[in-house]
C-alpha positions, 0 to 999 in steps of 0.5 A: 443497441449494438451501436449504443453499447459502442459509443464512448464511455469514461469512467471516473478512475480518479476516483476511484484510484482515491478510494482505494488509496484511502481504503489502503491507508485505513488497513495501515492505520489499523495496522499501526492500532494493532501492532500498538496494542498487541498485549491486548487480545480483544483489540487484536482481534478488532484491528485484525477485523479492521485490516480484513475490511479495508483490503477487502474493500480495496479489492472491490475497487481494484475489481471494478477498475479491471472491469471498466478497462474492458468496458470503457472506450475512452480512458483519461490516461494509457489503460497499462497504466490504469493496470499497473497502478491499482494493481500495484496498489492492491499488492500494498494492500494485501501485504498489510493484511498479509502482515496481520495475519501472519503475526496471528499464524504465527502466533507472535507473542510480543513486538519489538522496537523494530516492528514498531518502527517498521510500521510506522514507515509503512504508514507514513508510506501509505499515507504518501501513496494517498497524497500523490495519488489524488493529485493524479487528476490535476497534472494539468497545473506545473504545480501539481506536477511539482508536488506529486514528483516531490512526493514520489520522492518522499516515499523513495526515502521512506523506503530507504529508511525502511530498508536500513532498518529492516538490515539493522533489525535482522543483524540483531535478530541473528546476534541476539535471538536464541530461540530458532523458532522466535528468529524465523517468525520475526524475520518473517513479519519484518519481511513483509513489513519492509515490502509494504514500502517496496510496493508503495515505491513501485506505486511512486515508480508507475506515478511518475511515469503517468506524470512523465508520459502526460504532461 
């Protein structure tokens, strides 16, 4: 029995890094309905919902890959790796909720121009993090390798734009924002939206390592 428990196992992360990776692009997806209809509060109330169940599925993947970390012998890339990447996944997740519901906690009353633009590169963003992430399991082929470096690149940029804009919203925000309340609430949301790209750049940092250390 002993012996059974202890012989090889693999499980499939790729897989499973490709489920979380969609579950990620549903919550920004969700995200970018909400921030689209905010004047309506039914339908705030419905991406909100939506935003919840894609993180929280997210983290039942995250779970079950930290899981079978201590439970599998032969793992297809360096377990820190496998760590580092669905970890810093999930924080990409969890600061799209983390974005929904401090809109709602705080009670922001309208978007600006600014957080429109913002989200729409967290989405682009997460979009990438999906692409480079199913290309993890085919770094055996020069091409793969090629496109996943070109596309970790794509997300640096788009987290570059997100930070430019982030500066020019908060330069305006100080200019022209008299109600102190408004000013704290809104740099908060820009805030987090900007670290949304922050972290989809940290999950292209991590893929090019796994791509440099493995191929």
């Amino acid at each position: 029995m002993l012996f059974g428990k202890l012989l090889p196992k693999e499980a499939n992360y790729f897989a499973l890094f490709n489920d979380h990776a969609d579950q990620i692009v549903l919550a920004a997806q969700a995200f970018s309905q909400l921030v689209a209809n905010y004047g309506n509060a039914e339908l705030r109330v419905k991406y909100t919902e939506a935003v919840d169940k894609a993180e929280h599925a997210a983290d039942r993947v995250t779970h079950e890959v930290n899981r079978q970390i201590h439970t599998t012998f032969i793992t297809p890339i360096d377990r820190d790796q496998i760590h580092a990447l669905i970890n810093t996944m999930d924080d990409v997740a969890d600061l799209i909720q983390d974005s929904a519901e401090t809109m709602a906690l705080y009670d922001v009353r309208h978007t600006t121009e600014e957080i429109v633009r913002l989200t729409e590169l967290s989405q682009k963003c997460c979009e990438r993090v999906r692409d480079v992430v199913r290309l993890l399991s085919k770094l055996d082929n020069e091409g793969t390798i090629e496109a996943a470096l070109k596309t970790c690149d794509e997300i640096d940029q788009l987290e570059g734009d997100a930070d430019r804009v982030m500066r020019m919203a908060l330069s305006r925000l100080f200019r022209e924002e008299t109600d102190v309340r408004e000013l704290i609430k809104l740099k908060a949301i820009y805030e987090l939206l900007e670290k949304i790209t922050d972290r989809c750049e940290d999950v292209a940092n991590v893929v090019e390592g796994i791509i440099l250390e493995n191929s």
